[in-house]
C-alpha positions as CSV (number, residue, x, y, z in Angstrom):
1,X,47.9,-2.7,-31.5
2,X,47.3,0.1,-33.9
3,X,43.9,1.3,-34.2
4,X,42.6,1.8,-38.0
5,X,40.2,4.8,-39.0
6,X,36.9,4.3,-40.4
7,X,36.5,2.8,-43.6
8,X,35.5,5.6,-46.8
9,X,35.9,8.8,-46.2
10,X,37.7,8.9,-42.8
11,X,41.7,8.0,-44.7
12,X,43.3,11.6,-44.2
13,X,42.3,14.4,-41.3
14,X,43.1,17.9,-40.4
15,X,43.1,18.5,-37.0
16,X,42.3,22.2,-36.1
17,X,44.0,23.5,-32.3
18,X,42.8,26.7,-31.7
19,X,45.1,28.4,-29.1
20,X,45.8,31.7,-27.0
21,X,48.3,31.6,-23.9
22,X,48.2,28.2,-23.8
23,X,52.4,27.7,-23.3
24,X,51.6,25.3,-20.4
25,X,49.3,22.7,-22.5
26,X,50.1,23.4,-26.5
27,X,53.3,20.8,-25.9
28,X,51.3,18.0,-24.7
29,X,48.5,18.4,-26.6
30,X,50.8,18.3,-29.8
31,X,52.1,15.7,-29.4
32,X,49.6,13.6,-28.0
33,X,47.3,14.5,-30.9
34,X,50.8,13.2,-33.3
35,X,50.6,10.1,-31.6
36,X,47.3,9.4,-31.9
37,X,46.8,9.9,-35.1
38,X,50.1,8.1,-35.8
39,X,48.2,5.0,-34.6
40,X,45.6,5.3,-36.2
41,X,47.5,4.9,-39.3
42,X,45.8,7.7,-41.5
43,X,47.0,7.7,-45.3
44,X,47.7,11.4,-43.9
45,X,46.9,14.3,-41.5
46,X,47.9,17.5,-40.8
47,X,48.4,19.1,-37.0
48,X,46.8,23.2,-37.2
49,X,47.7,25.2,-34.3
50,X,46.2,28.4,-34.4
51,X,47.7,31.0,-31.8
52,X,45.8,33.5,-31.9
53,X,47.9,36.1,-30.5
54,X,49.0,34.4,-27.8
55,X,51.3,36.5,-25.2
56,X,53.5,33.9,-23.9
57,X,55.5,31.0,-25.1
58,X,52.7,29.4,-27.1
59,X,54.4,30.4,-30.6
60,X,57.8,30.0,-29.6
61,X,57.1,26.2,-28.5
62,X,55.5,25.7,-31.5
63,X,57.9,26.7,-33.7
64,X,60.5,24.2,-31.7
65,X,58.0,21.4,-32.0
66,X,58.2,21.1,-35.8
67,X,61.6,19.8,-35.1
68,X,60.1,16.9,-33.8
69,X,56.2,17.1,-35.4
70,X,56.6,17.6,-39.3
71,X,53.0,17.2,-39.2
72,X,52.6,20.3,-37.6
73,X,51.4,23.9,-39.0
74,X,51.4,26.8,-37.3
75,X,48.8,29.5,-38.1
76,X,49.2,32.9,-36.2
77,X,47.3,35.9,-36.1
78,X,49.7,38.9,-34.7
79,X,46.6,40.1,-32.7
80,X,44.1,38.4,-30.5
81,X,41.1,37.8,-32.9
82,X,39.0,35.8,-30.7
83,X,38.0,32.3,-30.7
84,X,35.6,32.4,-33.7
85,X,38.1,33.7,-35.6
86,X,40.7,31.5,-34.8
87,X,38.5,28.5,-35.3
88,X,37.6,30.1,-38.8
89,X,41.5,30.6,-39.6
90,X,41.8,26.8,-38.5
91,X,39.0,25.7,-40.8
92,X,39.7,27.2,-44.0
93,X,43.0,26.4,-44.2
94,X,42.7,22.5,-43.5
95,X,43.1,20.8,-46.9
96,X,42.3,16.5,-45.6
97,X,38.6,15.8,-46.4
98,X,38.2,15.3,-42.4
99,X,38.5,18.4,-40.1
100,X,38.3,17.7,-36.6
101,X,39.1,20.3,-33.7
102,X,39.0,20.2,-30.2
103,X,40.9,23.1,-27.7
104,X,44.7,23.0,-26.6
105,X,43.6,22.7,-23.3
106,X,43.8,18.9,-22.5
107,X,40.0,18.5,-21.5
108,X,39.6,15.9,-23.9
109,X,41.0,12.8,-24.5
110,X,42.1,13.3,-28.3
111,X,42.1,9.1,-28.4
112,X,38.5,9.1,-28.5
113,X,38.3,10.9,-32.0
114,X,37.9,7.0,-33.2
115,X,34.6,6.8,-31.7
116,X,33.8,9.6,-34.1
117,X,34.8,8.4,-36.8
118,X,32.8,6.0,-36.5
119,X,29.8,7.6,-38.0
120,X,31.2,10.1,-40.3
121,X,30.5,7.7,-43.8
122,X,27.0,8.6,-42.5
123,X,26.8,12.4,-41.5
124,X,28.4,15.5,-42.3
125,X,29.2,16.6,-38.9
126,X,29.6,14.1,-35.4
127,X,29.7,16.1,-32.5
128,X,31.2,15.1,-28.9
129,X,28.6,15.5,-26.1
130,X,30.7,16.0,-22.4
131,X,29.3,12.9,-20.6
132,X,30.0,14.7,-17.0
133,X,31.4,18.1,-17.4
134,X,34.0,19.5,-15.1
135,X,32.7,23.4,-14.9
136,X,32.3,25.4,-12.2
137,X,28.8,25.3,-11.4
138,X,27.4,29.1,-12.0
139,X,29.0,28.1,-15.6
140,X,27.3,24.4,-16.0
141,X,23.7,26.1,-15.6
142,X,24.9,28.9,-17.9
143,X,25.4,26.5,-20.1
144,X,22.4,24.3,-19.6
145,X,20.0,27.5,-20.2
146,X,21.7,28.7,-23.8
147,X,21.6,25.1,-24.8
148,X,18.2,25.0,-24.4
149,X,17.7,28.3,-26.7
150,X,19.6,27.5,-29.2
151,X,18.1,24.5,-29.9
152,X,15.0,25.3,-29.5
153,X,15.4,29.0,-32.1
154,X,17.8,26.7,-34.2
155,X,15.7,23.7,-33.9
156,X,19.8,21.8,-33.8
157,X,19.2,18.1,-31.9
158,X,22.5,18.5,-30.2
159,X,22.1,18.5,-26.0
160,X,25.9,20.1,-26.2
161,X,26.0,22.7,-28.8
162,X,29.7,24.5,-27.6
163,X,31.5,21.0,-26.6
164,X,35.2,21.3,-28.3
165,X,35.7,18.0,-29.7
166,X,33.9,17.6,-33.6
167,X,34.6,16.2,-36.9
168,X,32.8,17.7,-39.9
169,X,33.5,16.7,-43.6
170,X,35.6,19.5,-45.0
171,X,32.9,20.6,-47.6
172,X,30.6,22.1,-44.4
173,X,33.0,24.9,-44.7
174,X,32.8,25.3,-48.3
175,X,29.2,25.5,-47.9
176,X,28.9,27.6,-44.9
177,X,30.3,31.2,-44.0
178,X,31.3,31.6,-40.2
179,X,30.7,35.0,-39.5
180,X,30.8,35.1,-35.7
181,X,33.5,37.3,-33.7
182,X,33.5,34.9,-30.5
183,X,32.2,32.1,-28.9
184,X,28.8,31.6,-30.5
185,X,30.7,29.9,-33.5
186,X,29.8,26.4,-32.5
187,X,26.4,27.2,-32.6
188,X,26.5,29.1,-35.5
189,X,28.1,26.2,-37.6
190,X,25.4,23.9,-36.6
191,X,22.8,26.0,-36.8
192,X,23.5,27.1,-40.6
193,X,24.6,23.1,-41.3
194,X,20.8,22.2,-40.1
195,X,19.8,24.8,-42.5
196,X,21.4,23.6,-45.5
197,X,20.2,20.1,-45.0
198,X,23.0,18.7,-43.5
199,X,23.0,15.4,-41.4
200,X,24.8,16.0,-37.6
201,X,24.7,13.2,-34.7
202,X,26.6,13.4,-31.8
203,X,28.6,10.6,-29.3
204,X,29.3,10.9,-26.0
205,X,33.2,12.2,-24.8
206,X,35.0,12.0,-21.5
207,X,35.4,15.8,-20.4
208,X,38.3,16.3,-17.8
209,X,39.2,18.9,-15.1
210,X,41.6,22.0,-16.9
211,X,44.9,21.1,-15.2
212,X,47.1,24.5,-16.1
213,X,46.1,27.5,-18.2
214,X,43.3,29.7,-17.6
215,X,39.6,29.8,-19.5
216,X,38.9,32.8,-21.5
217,X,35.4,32.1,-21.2
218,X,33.8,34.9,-19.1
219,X,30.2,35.3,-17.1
220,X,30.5,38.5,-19.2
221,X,30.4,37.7,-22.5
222,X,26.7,36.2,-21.9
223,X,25.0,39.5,-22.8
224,X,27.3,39.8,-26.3
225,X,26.5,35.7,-26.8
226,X,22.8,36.6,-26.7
227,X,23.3,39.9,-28.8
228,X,24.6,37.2,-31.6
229,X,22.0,34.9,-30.8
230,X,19.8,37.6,-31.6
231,X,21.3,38.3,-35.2
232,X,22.2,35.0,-36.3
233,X,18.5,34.2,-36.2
234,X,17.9,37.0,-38.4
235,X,20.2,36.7,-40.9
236,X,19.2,32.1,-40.9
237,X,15.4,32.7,-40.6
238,X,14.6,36.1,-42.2
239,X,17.4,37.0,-44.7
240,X,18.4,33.5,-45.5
241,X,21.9,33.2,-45.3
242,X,24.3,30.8,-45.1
């Protein structure tokens, strides 16, 4: 039986997939994003893949995809931007009054966007919390640790600041500028959002095991994360902007 979106608001949906060398995943993910919001009988949505450079066959199999997903719009920046970028790209260019995203990786299951929608009539962003996360451990306390500072410098009530599966209300981005290079965008959507007044909640999400592809989140990029931290603080709590 076909499942039917939230009453108000929640009618038409932009679905944001930000992607780099993901030519194993991007198919499946496509499509399984098609059908589900197929069933879900939306007045209308709109598939964005954003490669962002990608090296391999990512572009390519989107381009043959259309064939078969006329929901489908491919976004591409020639050169790797980064993720922040690509999210941005993804963002701005959505035109539905509902922008969810979530990665092309197939960690998710993209079914449980209903449980989302659930509460969007209510708040300007809902954001998926991983129930159990399937990291590598040296990256779960990594994560623990920044999720503690974040929320305690951007006072966010979010236990799962960077999980890749939210839905905002397009108008967070006409409100917002995201300014960040790489992966502290999460945090820097919410923690301007708070800012400006905006009402977040969050619902718990399945999180599964990365089954091809490979992360481009590195132990490495901790000391430029916290370099950002650093800034993004300054420019929210000293110079106020948004």
């Amino acid at each position: 039986m076909a499942e039917v979106p939230a009453p108000g608001i929640g009618r038409k949906i932009s679905v944001v997939l930000p992607a780099y060398n993901e030519e194993e995943n991007i198919e499946s993910q496509v499509r399984s994003v098609n059908e589900v919001l197929t069933d879900m009988q939306f007045d209308d949505f709109e598939i964005l893949v954003v490669d962002d450079g990608s090296r391999d066959e990512t572009r390519a199999i989107c381009e043959r995809l259309n064939e078969d997903v006329p929901k489908l719009r491919l976004l591409v920046h020639e050169v790797n931007q980064g993720y922040a970028k690509a999210l941005r790209t993804g963002f701005t260019s959505a035109v539905m009054p509902l922008v969810f995203y979530t990665d092309a990786d197939n960690q998710f299951d993209v079914r449980e966007l209903k449980n989302l929608l659930a509460s969007i009539d209510d708040f300007e962003i809902v954001c998926g919390f991983r129930i159990y996360r399937f990291d590598p451990f040296s990256r779960l306390v990594l994560s623990w640790g920044y999720n503690l500072l974040v929320r305690v410098l951007f006072r966010i009530r979010v236990r799962d600041v960077d999980c890749a599966f939210k839905l905002f209300r397009r108008e967070v981005f006409e409100r917002i500028n995201i300014e960040s290079k790489k992966f502290f965008v999460d945090t820097e959507i919410l923690a301007k959002a708070s800012r400006a007044g905006m009402k977040m909640t969050e619902v718990g999400v399945r999180h599964f095991p990365r089954t091809a592809g490979e992360s481009t989140v590195r132990p490495s990029h901790v000391f430029h994360t916290l370099v950002e931290v650093a800034g993004m603080w300054t420019d929210i709590y000293v110079r106020g902007r948004i």
